[in-house]
C-alpha positions as CSV (number, residue, x, y, z in Angstrom):
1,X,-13.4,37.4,-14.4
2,X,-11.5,34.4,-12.7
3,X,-9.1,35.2,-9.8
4,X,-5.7,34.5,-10.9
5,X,-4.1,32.2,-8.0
6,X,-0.5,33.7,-7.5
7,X,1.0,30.5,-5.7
8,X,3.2,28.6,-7.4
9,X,2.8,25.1,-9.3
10,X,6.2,23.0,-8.9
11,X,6.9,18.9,-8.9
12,X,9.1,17.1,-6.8
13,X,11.6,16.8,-9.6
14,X,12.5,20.4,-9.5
15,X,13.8,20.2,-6.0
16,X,16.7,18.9,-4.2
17,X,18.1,18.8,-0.3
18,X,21.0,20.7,0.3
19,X,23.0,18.8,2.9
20,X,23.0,19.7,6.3
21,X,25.8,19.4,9.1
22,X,25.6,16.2,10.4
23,X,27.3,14.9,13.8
24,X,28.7,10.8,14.8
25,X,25.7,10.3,16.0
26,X,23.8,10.9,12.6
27,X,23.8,7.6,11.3
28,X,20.9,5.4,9.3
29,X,20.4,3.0,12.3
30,X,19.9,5.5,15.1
31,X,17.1,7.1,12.4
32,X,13.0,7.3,13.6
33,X,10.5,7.0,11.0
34,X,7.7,6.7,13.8
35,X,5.0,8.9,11.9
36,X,1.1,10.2,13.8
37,X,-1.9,8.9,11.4
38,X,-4.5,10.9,13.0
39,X,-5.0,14.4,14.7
40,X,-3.9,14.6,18.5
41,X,-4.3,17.9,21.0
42,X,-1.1,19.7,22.3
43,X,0.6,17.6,25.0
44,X,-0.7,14.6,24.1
45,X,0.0,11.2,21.4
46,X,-1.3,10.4,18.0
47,X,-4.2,7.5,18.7
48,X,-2.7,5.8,15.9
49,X,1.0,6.3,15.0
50,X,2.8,4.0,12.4
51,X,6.7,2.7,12.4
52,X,7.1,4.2,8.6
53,X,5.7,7.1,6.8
54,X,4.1,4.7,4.0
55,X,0.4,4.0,3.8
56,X,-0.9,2.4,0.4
57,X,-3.4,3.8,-2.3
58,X,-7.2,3.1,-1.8
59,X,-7.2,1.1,-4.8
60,X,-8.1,-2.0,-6.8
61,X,-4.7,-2.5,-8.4
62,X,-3.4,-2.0,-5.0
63,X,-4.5,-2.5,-1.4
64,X,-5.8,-6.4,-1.0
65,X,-5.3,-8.4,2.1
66,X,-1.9,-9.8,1.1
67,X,-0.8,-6.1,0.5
68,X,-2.5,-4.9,4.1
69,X,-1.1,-7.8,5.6
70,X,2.7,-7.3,4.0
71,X,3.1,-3.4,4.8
72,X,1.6,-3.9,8.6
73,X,4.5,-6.6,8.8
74,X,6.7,-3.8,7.7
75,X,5.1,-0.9,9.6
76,X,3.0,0.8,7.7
77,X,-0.9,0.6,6.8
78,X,-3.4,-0.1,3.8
79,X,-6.0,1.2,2.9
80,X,-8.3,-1.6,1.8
81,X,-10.5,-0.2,-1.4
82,X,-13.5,0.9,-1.2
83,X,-14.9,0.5,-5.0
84,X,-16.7,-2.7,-3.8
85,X,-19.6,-4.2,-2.2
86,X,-20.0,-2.7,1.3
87,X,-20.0,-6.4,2.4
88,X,-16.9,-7.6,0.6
89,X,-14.5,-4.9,1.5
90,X,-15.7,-5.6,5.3
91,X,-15.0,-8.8,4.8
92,X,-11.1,-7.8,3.3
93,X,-11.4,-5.9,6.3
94,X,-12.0,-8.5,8.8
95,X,-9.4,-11.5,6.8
96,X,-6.5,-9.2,7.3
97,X,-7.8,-8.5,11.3
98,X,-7.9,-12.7,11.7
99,X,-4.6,-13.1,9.5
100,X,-2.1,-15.4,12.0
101,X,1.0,-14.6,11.5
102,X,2.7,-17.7,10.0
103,X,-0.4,-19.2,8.7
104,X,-0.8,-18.5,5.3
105,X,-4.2,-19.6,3.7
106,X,-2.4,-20.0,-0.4
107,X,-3.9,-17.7,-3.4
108,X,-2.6,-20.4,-5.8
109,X,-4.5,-23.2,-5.3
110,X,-5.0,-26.5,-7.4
111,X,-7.4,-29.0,-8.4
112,X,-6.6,-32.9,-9.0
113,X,-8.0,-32.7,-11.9
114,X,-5.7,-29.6,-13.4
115,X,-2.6,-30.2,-15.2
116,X,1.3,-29.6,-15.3
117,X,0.6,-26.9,-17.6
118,X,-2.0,-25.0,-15.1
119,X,0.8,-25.9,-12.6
120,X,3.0,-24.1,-14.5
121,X,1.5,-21.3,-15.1
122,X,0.0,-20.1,-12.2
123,X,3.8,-20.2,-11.1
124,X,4.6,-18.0,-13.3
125,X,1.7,-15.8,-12.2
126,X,2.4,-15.9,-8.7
127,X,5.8,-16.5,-8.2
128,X,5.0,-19.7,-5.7
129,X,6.5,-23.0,-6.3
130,X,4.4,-24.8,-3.4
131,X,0.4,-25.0,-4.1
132,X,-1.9,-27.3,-2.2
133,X,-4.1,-29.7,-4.0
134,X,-8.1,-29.5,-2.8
135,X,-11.3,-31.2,-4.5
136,X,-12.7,-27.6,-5.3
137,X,-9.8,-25.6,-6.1
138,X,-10.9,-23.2,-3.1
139,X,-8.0,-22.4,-0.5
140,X,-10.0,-23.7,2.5
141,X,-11.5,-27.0,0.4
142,X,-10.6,-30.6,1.2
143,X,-6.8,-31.4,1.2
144,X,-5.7,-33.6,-1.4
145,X,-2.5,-33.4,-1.3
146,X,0.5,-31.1,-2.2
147,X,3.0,-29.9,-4.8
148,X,6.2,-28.8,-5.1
149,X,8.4,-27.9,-7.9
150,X,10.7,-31.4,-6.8
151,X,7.3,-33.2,-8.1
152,X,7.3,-32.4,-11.5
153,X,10.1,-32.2,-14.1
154,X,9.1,-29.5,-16.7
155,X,11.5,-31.1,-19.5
156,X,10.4,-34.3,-19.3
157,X,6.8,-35.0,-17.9
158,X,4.1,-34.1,-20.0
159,X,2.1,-30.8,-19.4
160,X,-0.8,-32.4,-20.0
161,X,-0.5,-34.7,-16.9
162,X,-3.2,-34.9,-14.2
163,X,-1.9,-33.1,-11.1
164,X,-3.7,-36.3,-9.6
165,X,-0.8,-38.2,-10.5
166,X,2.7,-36.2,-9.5
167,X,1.3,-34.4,-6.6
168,X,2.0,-35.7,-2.7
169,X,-1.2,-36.8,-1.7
170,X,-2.6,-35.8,1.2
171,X,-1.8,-39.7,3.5
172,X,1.8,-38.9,2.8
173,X,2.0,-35.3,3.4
174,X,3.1,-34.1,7.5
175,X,0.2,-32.1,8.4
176,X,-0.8,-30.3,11.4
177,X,-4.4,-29.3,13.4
178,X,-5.6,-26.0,13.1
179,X,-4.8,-26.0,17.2
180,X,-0.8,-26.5,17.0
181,X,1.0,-23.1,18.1
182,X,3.2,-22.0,15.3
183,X,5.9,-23.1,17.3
184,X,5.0,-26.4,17.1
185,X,4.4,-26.2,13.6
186,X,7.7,-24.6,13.0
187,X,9.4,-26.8,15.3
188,X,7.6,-30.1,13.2
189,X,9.2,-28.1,10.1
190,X,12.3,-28.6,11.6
191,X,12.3,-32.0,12.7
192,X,10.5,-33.6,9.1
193,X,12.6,-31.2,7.1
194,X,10.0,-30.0,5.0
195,X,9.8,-26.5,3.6
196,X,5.5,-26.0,4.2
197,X,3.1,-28.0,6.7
198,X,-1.0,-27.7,5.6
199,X,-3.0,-27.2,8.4
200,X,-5.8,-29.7,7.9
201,X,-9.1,-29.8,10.5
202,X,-10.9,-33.0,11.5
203,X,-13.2,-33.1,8.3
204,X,-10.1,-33.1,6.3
205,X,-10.5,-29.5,5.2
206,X,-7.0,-27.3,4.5
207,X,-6.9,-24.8,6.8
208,X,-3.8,-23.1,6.3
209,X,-0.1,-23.6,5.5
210,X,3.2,-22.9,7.7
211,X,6.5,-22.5,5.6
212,X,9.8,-22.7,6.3
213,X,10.8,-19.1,5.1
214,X,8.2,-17.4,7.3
215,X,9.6,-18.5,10.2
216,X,12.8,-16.4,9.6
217,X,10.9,-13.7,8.6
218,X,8.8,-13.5,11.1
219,X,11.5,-13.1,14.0
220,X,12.7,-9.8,11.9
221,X,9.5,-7.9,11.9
222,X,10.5,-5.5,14.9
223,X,8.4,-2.6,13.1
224,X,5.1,-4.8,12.9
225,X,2.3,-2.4,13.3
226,X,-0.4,-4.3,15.6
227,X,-3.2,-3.3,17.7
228,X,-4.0,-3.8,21.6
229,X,-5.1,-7.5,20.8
230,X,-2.1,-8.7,18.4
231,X,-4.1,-8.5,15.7
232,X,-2.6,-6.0,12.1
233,X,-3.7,-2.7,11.9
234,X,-5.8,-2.1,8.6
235,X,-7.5,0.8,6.9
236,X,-10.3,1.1,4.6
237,X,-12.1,3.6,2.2
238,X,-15.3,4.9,1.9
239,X,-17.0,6.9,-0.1
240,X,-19.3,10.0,0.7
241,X,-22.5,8.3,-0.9
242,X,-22.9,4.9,0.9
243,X,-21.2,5.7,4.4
244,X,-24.4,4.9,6.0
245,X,-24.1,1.2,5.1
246,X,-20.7,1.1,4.4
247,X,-19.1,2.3,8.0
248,X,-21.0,-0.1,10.1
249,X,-19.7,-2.8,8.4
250,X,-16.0,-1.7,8.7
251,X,-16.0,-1.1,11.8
252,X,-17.9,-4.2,12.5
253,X,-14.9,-5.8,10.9
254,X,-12.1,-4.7,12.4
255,X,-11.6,-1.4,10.8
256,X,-9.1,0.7,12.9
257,X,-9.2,3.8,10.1
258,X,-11.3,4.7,7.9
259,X,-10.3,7.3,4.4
260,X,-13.1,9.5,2.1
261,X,-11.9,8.5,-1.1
262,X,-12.5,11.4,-3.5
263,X,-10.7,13.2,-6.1
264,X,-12.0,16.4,-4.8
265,X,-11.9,17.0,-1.3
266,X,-12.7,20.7,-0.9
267,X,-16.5,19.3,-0.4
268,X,-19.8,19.8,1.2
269,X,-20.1,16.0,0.7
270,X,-17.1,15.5,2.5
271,X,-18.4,17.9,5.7
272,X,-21.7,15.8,5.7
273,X,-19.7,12.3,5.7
274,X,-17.8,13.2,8.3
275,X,-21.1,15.0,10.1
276,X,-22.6,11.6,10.2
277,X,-19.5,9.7,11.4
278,X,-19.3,11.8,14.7
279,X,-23.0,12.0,15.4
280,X,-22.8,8.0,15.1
281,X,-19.5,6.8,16.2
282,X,-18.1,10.1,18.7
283,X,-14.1,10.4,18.2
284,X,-13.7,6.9,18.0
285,X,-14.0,6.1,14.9
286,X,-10.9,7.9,12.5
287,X,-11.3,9.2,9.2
288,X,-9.1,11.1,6.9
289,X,-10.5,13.6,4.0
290,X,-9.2,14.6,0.9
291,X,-7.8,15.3,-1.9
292,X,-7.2,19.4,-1.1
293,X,-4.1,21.3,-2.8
294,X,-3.5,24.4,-0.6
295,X,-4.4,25.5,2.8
296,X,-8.0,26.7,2.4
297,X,-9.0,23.2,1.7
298,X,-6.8,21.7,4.5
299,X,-8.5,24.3,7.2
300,X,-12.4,23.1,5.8
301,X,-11.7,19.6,6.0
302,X,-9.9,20.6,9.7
303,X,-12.6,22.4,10.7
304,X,-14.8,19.1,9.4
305,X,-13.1,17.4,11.8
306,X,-10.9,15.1,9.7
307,X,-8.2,13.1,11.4
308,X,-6.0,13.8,8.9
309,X,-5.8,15.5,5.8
310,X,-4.9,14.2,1.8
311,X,-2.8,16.6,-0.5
312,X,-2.6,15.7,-4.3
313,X,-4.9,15.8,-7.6
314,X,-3.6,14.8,-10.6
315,X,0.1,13.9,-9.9
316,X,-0.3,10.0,-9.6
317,X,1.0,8.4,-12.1
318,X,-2.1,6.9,-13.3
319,X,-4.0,10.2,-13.2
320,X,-4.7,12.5,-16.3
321,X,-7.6,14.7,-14.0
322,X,-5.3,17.6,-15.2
323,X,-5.4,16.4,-18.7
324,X,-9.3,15.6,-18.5
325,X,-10.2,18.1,-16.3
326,X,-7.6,21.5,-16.1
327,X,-8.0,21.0,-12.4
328,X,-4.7,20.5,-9.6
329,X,-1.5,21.8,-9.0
330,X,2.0,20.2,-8.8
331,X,2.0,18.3,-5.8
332,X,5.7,19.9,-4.3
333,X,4.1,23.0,-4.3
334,X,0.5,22.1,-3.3
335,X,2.5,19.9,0.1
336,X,4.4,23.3,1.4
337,X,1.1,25.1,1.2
338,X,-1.0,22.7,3.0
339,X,1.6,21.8,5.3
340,X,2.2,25.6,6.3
341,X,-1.7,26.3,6.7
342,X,-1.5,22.5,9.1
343,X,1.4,24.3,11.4
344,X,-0.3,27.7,11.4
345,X,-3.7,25.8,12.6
346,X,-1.7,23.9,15.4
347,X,-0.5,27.0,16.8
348,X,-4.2,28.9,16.7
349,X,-6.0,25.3,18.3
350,X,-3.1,23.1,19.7
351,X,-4.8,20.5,17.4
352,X,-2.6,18.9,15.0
353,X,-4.2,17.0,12.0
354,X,-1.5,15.1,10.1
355,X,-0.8,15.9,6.5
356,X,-0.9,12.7,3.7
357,X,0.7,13.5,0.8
358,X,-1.0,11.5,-2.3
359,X,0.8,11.4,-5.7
360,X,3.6,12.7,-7.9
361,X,6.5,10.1,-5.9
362,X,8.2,8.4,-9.0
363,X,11.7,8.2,-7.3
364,X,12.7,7.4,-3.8
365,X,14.8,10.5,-3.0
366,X,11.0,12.4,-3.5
367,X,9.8,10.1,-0.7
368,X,12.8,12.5,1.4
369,X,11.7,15.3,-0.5
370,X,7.9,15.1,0.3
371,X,8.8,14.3,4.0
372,X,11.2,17.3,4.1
373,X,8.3,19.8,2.6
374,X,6.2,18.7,5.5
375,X,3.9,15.4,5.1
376,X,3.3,13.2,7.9
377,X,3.2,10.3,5.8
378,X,2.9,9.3,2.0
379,X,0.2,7.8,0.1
380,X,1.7,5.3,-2.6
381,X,-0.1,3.5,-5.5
382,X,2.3,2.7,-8.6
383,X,5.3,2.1,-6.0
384,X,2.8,-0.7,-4.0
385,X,1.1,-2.4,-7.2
386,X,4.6,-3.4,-8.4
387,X,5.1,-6.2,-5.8
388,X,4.1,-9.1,-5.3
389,X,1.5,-9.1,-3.1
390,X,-0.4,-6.7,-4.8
391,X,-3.9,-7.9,-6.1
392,X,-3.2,-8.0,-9.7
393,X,-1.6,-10.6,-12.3
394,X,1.9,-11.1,-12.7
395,X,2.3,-11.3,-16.1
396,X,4.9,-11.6,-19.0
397,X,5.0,-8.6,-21.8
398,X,7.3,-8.7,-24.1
399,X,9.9,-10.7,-22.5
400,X,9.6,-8.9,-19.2
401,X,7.7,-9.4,-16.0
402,X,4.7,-6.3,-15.4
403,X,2.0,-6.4,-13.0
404,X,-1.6,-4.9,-13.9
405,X,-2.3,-1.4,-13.1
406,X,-4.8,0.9,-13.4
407,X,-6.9,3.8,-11.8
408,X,-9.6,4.3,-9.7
409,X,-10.7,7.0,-11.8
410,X,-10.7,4.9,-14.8
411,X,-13.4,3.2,-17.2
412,X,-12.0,-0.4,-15.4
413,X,-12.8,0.9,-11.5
414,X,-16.2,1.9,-12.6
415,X,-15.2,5.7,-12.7
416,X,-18.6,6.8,-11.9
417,X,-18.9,5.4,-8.8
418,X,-16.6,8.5,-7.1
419,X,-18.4,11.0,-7.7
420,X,-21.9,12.3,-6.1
421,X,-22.9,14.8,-8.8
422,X,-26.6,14.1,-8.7
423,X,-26.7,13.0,-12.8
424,X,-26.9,9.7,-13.6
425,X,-24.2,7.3,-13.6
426,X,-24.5,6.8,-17.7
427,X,-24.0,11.5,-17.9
428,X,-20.3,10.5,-16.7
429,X,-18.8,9.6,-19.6
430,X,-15.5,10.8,-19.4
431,X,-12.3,9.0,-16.8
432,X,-9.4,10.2,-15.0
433,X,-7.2,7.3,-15.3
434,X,-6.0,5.1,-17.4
435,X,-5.4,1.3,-17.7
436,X,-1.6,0.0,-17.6
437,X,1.3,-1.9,-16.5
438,X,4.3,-1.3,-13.9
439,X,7.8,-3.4,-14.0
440,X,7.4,-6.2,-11.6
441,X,9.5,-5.8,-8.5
442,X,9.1,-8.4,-6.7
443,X,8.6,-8.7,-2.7
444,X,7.6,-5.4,-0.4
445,X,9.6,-6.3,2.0
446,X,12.7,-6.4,-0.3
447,X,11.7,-3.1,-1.8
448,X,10.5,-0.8,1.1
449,X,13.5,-2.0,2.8
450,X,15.6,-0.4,0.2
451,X,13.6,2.5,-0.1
452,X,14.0,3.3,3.4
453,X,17.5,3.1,3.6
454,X,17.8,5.8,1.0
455,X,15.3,7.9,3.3
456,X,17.5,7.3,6.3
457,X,20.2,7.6,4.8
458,X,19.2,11.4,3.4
459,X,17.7,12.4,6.7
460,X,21.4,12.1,8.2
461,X,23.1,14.2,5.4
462,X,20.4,16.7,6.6
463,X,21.7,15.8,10.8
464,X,18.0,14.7,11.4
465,X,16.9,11.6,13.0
466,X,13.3,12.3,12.9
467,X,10.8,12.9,11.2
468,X,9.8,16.3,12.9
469,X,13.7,16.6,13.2
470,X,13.6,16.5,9.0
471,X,11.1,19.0,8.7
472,X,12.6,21.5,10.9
473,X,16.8,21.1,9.5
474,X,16.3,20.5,6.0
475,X,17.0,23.1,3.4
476,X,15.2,22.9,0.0
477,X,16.5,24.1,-3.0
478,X,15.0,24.6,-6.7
479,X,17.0,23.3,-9.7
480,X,17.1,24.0,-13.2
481,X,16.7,21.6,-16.2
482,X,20.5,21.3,-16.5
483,X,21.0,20.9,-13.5
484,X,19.0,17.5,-13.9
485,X,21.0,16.1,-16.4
486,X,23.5,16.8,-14.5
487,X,22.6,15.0,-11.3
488,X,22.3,11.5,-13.2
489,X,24.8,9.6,-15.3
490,X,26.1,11.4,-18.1
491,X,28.7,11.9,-20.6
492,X,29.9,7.5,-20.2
493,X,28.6,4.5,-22.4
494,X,26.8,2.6,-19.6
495,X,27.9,-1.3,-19.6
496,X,25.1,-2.4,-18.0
497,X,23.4,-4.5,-21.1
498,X,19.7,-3.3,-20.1
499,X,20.1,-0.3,-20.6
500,X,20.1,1.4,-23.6
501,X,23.2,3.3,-24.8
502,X,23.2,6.7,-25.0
503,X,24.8,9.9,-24.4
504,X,23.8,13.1,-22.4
């Protein structure tokens, strides 16, 4: 007869943070969200330690180089995907490692040969109103010139028209060698008032571009997470079936983390991934293990020798393993369990293995919430494939901007590819995600920003002004259904036109 597990099985949505005494000194901008990544001994630092608590999903929809390259600037670390070529996530890997801040080598590039209409939709995909012009099309091809929304006029010239003829070809455009600082460039910027500069090399080939708005940006990135040469810290996943050809080329690349990407974590394979890692790299090389939901998973992937630990099946919002499978637990409830078997383990070894928590955020208060219960850090998908510089295709559906989404555990990741069952690939027939949208939200930086605040802001109602400091003040409460409706607007005709009318 199966054992009955006693624990209990509750979502972030039940919960709320009771506010704490707070003091003058409690206030959003004297608030640390410095967070370890990886296990550390008693008495001594995290190897890796981030500026926020947010690392993104190991996922198509998700972590590309832009991505990787956009939450570094902020603080925080991707996790470039792993359902690839060994060779062409390295390669991710080692574009995000070279990136220059300031240099931006364009996704939208143009042909001569396209037209107004390809012009025009590709900004509406994208977002950008600046594209370079090269023979191929590629982003590094032979500059041919430039355009910019002042060289068109969308009610007057013809979509069909060459981009040959309204673009700024390349012997009138202010460029700069692949050798000028980025001061120079900015200060050339300055002094030709333009808004970009291509980079262009001696054979004529675009290197890069320099825009105006980076320059700005780039002088408020106090938080940018960097390693000992400059360079943006990265992650990447692996699986537990190719590691042997996989790792080498990660950490080849640049790699400074690497993540088992698994749906179940509780794992021989796991054990025998991270077996081959230390007899092959020592301690240098870092890798997290997961996906566990209470503490006897945590304390065999510990034991393993993980550098930190993932908590979650079947709350992402993608994820119907529960629906498929009967298997998980709510991820509130599966957090405070792992996270008191982590402390309990600290105390018996003075080894202290950070705990991810992976799934089940859909507002920002249950970023405080999951922080509050215990995790080191969160794991975010849905929240990161929203922006902009997520891989996938802005489109328009029904009047309104979405972005592509979909799982790694669906039929569109290859969802046999996770698993190390020992069938074949054809006797895996069911998925555990599905295929979707998510309402475009424009830039990370706008939104994580934002997000933040509301953490920071919460952690002083609690009088905490770290992380640790959270964990150890903060006072958790359950709530009741009513108590929901409650919380949020109710009983009023909202005016705000997009939403719908309705009463509570």
């Amino acid at each position: 007869m199966a054992m009955f597990f006693k624990e209990e099985s509750h979502t972030f949505s039940e919960y709320l943070l009771v506010p704490g005494y707070s003091s003058h000194v409690n206030i959003p901008a004297n608030v640390s969200l410095e967070a370890p990544l990886v296990r550390y001994k008693k008495g001594e630092q995290s190897a890796i330690s981030m500026h926020i608590p947010l690392v993104s999903s190991i996922m198509q929809a998700v972590s590309g180089t832009r991505l990787a390259i956009a939450l570094a600037q902020q603080g925080g670390i991707s996790f470039i995907y792993g359902s690839q070529a060994p060779e062409s996530e390295a390669q991710m890997v080692r574009e995000v490692k070279s990136y220059k801040a300031g240099f931006v080598v364009s996704d939208s590039t143009l042909t001569p040969d396209m037209c107004l209409a390809d012009v025009l939709e590709l900004k509406e995909r994208t977002g950008h109103t600046t594209m370079p012009v090269t023979e191929n099309g590629l982003p590094q091809g032979r500059f041919c010139g430039i355009v910019t929304s002042r060289d068109y006029r969308v009610s007057r010239d013809d979509p069909n028209k060459p981009v040959r003829e309204f673009m700024t070809p390349a012997n009138e455009c202010v460029t700069a060698t692949p050798d000028t600082s980025l001061k120079e460039c900015n200060d050339i910027i300055w002094e030709k008032k333009i808004n970009a500069l291509p980079i262009v090399d001696a054979k004529g080939n675009l290197s890069s571009l320099v825009f105006r708005k980076d320059y700005d940006q780039h002088k408020s990135r106090p938080d940018e997470l960097l390693d000992e040469h400059k360079r943006y810290v990265v992650g990447a996943g692996i699986n537990t079936r190719d590691y042997a050809e996989r790792v080498p080329l990660l950490i080849e690349a640049g790699a400074d983390v690497l993540c088992i990407d698994s749906s179940e974590g509780y794992s021989e394979w796991q054990k025998l991934t991270i077996d081959w890692i230390r007899k092959n790299y020592g301690e240098s090389v870092k890798v997290g293990a997961g996906n566990v939901v209470d503490g006897e998973g945590f304390r065999y992937l510990a034991n393993c020798g993980a550098d930190f630990v993932k908590v979650g099946i079947g709350g992402g919002s993608i994820c119907i393993t529960r629906e498929q499978k009967g298997i998980g637990r709510g991820q509130a409830s599966a957090l405070i369990d792992v996270c008191r078997a982590r402390d309990e383990y600290y105390k018996e070894t003075g080894i202290y293995v950070p705990v991810c928590s992976d799934g089940g955020i859909v507002y920002d208060y249950h970023m405080t919430l999951a922080l509050a219960m215990g995790a080191d850090f969160l794991m975010l998908g849905r929240y990161f494939a929203r922006f902009d510089e997520s891989p996938t295709r802005r489109l328009n559906v029904n009047g309104s901007y979405v972005k592509e989404y979909w799982g790694e555990g669906s039929a569109r990741a290859r969802n046999w590819a996770r698993y190390d069952l020992g069938g074949s690939k054809k006797s895996l027939s069911f998925v555990e995600g599905v295929d979707s949208y998510v309402p475009y939200a424009g830039p990370l930086k706008d939104n994580v920003e934002n997000s933040l605040t509301k953490v920071r802001s919460t952690m002083c109602n609690c009088g905490a002004l770290t992380l640790q400091e959270l964990r150890e003040k903060a006072r958790i409460t359950l709530v009741s259904s009513t108590s929901l409706v409650e919380g949020g607007a109710h009983d009023v005709i909202l005016k705000d036109s997009s939403t719908d009318i309705n009463f509570r």
